[in-house]
N, C-alpha and C positions, 0 to 999 in steps of 0.2 A: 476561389475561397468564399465562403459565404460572411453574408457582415454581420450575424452574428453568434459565430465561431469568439469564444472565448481567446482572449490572449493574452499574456503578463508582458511586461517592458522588461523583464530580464533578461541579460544576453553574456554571453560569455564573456565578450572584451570587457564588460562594466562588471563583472559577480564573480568571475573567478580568476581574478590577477594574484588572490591572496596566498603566500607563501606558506607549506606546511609542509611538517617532519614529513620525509619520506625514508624508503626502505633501500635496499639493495636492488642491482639491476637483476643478481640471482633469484632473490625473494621474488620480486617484482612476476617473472618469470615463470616461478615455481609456480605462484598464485592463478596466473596465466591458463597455466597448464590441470591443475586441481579444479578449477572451475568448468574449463570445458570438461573436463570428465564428467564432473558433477552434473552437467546439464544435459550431456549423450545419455547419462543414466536415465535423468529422467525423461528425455524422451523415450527411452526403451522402456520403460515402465509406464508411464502413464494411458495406455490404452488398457492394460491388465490390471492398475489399481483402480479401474475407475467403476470397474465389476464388483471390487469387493465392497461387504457392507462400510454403510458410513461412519462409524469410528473408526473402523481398522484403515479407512480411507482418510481419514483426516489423519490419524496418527503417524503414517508414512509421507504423509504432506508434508507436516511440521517436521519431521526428522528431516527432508530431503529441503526442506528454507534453510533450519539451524545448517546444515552439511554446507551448503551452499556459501551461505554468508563466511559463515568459516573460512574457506579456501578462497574469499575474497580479501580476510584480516580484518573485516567489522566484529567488531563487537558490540552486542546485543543487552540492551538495558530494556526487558519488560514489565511494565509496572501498571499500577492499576490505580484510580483514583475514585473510596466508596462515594455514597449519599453524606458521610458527615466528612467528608475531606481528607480522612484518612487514604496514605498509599501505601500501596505493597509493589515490591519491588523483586523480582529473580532476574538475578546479570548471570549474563551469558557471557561467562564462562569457561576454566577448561583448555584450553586452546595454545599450544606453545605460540603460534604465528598470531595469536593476537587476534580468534576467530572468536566463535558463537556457539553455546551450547547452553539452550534454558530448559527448565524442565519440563516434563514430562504430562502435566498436567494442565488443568486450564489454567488461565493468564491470570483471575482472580475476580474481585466481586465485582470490579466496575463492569467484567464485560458479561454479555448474559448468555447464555447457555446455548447448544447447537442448533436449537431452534432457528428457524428466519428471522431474518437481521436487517438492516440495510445498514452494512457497515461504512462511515464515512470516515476521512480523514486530510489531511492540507496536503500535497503534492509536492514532492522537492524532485523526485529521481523515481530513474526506473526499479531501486530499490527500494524501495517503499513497497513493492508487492511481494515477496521475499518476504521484507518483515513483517509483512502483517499475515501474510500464511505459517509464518514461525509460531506466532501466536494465535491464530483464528484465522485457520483456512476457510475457504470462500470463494465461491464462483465471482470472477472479476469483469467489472465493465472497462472495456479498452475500446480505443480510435482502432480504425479498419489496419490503419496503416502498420498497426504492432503485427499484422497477421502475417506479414511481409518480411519480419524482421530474420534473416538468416539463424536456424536452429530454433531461438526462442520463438517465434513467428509460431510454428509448428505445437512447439508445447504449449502456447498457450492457450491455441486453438483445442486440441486434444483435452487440455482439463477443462472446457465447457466453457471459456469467459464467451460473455457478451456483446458481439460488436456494434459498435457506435457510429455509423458517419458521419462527421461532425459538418460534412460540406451539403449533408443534405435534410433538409430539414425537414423535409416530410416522412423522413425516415423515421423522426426521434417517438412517435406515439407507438409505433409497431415496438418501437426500442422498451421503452418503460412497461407494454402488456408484456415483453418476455420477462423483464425484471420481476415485476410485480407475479406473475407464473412462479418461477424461483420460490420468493419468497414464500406465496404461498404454500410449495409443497414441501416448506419446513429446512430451506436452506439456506445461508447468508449469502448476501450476495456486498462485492467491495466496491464502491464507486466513490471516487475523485471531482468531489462537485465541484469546485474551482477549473477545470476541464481544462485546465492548464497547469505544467509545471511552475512553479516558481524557485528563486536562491535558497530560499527558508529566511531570507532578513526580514520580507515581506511576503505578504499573502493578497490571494484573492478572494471575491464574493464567492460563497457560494449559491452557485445557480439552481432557484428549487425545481427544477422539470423532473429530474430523477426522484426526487422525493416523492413525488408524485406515486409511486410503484407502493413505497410503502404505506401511504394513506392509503389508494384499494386496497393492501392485503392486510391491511392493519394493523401493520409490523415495527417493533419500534426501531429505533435506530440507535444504531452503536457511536457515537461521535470518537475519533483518536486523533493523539498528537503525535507527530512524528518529528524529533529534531535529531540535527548531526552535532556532535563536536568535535574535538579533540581531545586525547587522556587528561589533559593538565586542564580541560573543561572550558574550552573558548569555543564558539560557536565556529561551525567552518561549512562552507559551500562547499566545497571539493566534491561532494556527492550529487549536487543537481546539476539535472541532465535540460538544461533549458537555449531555448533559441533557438539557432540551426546548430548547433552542437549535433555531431556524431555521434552514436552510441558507442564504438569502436575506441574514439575520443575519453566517453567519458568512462568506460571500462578501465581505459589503459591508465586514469586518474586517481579512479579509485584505489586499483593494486597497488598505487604508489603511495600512498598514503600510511602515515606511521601512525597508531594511535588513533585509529576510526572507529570513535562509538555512536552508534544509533539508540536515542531513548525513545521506547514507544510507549505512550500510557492509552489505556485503555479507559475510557471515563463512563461516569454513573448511562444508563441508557435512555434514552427520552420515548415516554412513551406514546403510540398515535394520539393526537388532536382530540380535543372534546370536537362538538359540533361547531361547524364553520359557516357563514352564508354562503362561502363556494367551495368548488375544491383547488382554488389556484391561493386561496385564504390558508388554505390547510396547509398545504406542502411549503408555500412562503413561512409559515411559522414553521415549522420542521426545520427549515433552513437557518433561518436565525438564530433558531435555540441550538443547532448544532455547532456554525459557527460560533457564537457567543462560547459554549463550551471548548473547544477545540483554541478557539485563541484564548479562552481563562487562560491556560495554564501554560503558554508557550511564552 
């Protein structure tokens, strides 16, 4: 492993001992079962969606995140935060089993338009990319090792993410010209600067190498917060996926979970850097002003 490879001190014995409403072992099951279908869809579809034009390709994105989350029993708080502070908010909705359905349109003023983006956001779980395709699909940067991952491995290969080897570092420049490519030809792209999960009590730096992509292309970036709670509004880790935790593990955690809401706010956008002395000045301010934003309001 290389030393330095990003990592949080979060681990499952210490962040997720904490007790939460759960469901039925039949719920639990149902959920189980509504998800894997949900995800065989879209791998049978995502070679075919990826032809058509990009709205009617985004618009089947977000429908098949909202489906998704749904049949996991998250529900979906999307909201937006402008330039004067104002938020707008569509919950998601809908859902006997306690799912996700927001609407139809875009997320609102904070985020910007389908233009290239570099969308960032704080890491708790592997739901975190789900929701933020619900609201602003987005070619996604992932570690090699999600390519491995049985079923989703495949799709997310298939929708175009970005692979990352985080163990090697002479990879990371080839890494950021494909990013910064992306962006360039008018697409957003999702990356996890903290390049580790964390519980959501705490957060990490985040690392400006990737911002990097958006200062060549000149792209602003989208900052989002992403928190878990419960109905009755207590903050809950049940959803991060950190440490050596399993994905299997944290799957079977989630379905269990009564009362799982994810609030995503999408914040004001920050635009590329005036002129820098360097370009490692550049992207370190991108970074800052993102974090700075993204922890405001968590």
């Amino acid at each position: 492993m290389s030393v330095w490879l990003p990592t949080a001190p979060c681990r499952p014995d210490t962040c997720l001992g904490e007790r939460t409403p759960e469901v039925s072992q039949p719920r639990r099951a149902l959920r189980l079962t509504a998800c894997l279908v949900a995800v065989l869809v879209g791998v049978l579809l995502s070679l075919p969606v990826r032809l058509l034009p990009y709205g009617t390709r985004d618009r089947l994105i977000r429908l098949w995140a909202r489906v998704l989350l749904r049949t996991l029993g998250v529900t979906v708080n999307l909201g937006t935060t402008g330039t004067t502070g104002t938020t707008g908010t569509a919950r998601a909705g809908g859902a006997s089993d306690g799912g996700a359905a927001v609407g139809a349109g875009a997320v609102g003023a904070g985020a910007v338009g389908a233009d290239g983006a570099l969308v960032v956001a704080n890491h708790v779980s592997w739901l975190d990319i789900p929701l933020l395709a619900a609201g602003r699909p987005g070619r996604s940067l992932a570690k090699t090792e999600v390519r491995k991952w049985p079923v989703l491995g495949p799709l997310v290969a298939w929708g175009g993410t970005v692979f990352l080897d985080r163990d090697r570092l002479r990879t990371l420049p080839d890494t950021v010209a494909a990013v910064t490519e992306v962006l360039r030809s008018g697409h957003p792209v999702i990356v996890f600067p903290e390049g580790s999960t964390w519980c959501g009590r705490e957060s990490g730096r985040f690392r400006p190498a990737l911002f990097q992509a958006a200062v060549e292309a000149g792209a602003f970036v989208q900052p989002v917060t992403i928190r878990y709670r419960l109905a009755d509004g207590r903050p809950t880790s049940a959803p991060a996926f950190i440490g050596d935790d399993g994905l299997l593990t944290s799957l079977a955690r989630v379905v269990a979970v009564r009362g799982l809401v994810a609030d995503v706010t999408f914040l004001p956008p920050i635009p590329p850097p005036g002129p820098q002395p360097t370009r490692a000045g550049a992207r370190r301010e991108l970074a800052r002003a993102a974090q700075a934003a993204v922890e405001g309001i968590r």
